[in-house]
N, C-alpha and C positions, 0 to 999 in steps of 0.2 A: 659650477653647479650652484642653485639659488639655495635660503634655506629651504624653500618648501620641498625641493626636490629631495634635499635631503632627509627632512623628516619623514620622507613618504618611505624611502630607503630604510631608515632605520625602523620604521613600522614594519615595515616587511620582514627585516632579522628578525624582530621580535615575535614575529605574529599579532601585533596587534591590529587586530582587524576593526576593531569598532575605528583607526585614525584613516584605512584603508578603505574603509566603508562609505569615507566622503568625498573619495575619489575617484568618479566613475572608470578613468581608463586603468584606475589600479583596481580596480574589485575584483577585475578577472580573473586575479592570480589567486584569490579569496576561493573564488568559486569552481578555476581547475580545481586548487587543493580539494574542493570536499569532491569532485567528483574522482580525482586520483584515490580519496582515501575508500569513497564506496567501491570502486570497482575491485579494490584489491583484496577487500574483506569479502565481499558477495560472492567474486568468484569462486571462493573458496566452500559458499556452504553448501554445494549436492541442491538436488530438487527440491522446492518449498512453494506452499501457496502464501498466499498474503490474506491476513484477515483484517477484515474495516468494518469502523462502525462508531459510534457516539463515544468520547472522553467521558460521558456527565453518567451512564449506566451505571448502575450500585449492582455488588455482588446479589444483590436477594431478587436480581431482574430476570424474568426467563429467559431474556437473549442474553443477559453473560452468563447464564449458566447451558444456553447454547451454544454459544460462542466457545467456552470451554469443553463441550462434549468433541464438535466438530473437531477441533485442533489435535484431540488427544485421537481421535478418529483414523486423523489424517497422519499421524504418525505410526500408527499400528501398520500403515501401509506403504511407508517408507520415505514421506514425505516430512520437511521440517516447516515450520511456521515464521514468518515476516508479520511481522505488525508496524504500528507508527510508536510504538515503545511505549505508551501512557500508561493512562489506571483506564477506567471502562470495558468495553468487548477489547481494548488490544490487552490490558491487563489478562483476559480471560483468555486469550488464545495463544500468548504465552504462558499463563500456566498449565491450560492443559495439554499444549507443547512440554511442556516440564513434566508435566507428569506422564507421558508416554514415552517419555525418554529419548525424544527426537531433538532438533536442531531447532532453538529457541531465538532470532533474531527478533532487533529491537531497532527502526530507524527514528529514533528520536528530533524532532523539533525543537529547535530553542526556542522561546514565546514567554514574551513578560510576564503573564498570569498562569503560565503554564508550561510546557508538563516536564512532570519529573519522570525518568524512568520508573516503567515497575519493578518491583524483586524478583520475576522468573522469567525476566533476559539472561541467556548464557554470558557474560563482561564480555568473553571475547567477541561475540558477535551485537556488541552494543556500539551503534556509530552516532554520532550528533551533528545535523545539519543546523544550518542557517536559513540557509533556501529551498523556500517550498520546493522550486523546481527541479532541482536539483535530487533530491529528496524522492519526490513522484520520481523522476528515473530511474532510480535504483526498485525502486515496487515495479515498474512496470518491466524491464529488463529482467528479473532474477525472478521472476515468480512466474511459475508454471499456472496458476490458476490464481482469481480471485474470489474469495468468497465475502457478501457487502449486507452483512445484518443493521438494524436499522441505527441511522446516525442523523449529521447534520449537514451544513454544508460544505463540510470539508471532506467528508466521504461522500455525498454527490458530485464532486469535480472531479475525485479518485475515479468514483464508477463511469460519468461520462464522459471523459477523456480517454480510459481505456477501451469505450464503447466506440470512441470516434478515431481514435489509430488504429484498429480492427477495420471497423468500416473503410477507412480510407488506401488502407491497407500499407500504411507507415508501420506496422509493425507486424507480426506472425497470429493468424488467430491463437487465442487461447480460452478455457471453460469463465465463463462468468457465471454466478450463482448468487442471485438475491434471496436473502432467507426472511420468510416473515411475510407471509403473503396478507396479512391483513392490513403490515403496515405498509405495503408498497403498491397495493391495490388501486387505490387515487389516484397515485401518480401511473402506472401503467394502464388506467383509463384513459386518461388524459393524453398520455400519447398516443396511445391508437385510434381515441375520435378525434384530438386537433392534429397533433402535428402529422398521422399517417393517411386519414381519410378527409380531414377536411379542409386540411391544406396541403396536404401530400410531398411534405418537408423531409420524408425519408420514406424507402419502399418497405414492400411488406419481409423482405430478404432479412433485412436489417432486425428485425424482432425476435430472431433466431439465434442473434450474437451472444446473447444471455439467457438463463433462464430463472425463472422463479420457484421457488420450493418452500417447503415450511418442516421440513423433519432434517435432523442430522443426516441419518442417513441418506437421505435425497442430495442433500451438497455433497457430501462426500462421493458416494456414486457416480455423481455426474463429474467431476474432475478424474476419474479412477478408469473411468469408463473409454472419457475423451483420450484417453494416455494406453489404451488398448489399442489406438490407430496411428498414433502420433509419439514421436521419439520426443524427450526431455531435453529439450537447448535454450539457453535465451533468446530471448523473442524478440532482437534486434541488434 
């Protein structure tokens, strides 16, 4: 055995994954581990939605202060809440997960400029990924419903990715709910004149996969509603 093979080995005992991480056919064991570590923790916590939306929202924002309505909402009715663990709307829909006394998860990102977890993640349901993707799986697997108040482009890939394994039918439908119909307005022009009517890149079925709302109680209802017809399982 060379030295490199051995120091790839002792990277491995140790977990040190930043030596692991320059070695492509060794990453893999990098990236079972987080996906052994999410599946073991998620399975565990009962029904929850997932809430998304901007990291940069300040508490004094209407939508973290509906982000927080909806979360505490969605717990009075026996659901717990999933976020990406930050400060902004994830901040906000764990705490008002916290304060309804529901199941408060937290899938954190590692990311140089950012983020730290919030303070109202339950610890035990606090996981820290590396991999985006890795990461999106555990959201889209474990969560019953999404609800996607306004953010950037890291909750546009959230929202349409899970638009597009519904659609394609890789995975189980489930409620999608855009809240904040002023600020998602544009962009749902925009696809129903270019991409549905003028270039006809997806049919009109397809605009039914989600829907748009602007009151708490309208996201909530509509995931409460959908769960009136349809048993609670993961969606892949």
């Amino acid at each position: 055995m060379n030295t490199s093979e051995d120091k790839l080995i002792k990277a491995f005992e140790n977990k040190d994954w930043n030596v692991i991480k320059t070695h492509d056919s060794w990453q893999i064991f990098k990236i079972m581990s987080e996906f052994v570590q999410g599946f073991e923790k998620l399975s565990k916590i009962g029904p929850c939605v997932s809430i998304f939306g901007s990291a940069r929202t300040k508490p004094d924002n209407k939508y973290y202060k509906l982000a927080e309505e909806i979360a505490y909402k969605l717990t009075q009715l026996g659901y717990g809440v999933i976020t990406g663990g930050g400060p902004g709307i994830m901040e906000a829909g764990n705490k008002g997960a916290k304060l309804g006394g529901g199941n408060s998860v937290g899938v954190n990102i590692v990311l140089e400029f950012e983020q730290h977890p919030n303070p109202y993640i339950d610890m035990d349901k606090l996981i820290h990924f590396d991999y985006f993707f890795v990461r999106k799986v555990m959201f889209m697997k474990y969560a019953q419903g999404f609800i996607v108040l306004p953010g950037g482009f890291g909750t546009f890939d959230e929202l349409f990715e899970s638009i597009t394994l519904i659609q394609t039918k890789k995975i189980a439908p489930f409620p999608i709910v855009l809240v904040g119909k002023s600020y998602w307005q544009g962009l749902m022009e925009w696809v129903k004149k270019s991409v549905l009517n003028e270039e006809h890149n997806i049919s009109q079925n397809d605009l039914d996969l989600f829907a748009v709302v602007e009151t708490s109680e309208e996201a909530v209802n509509h995931i409460h509603d959908f769960y009136q017809k349809y048993v609670h399982k993961p969606n892949f």
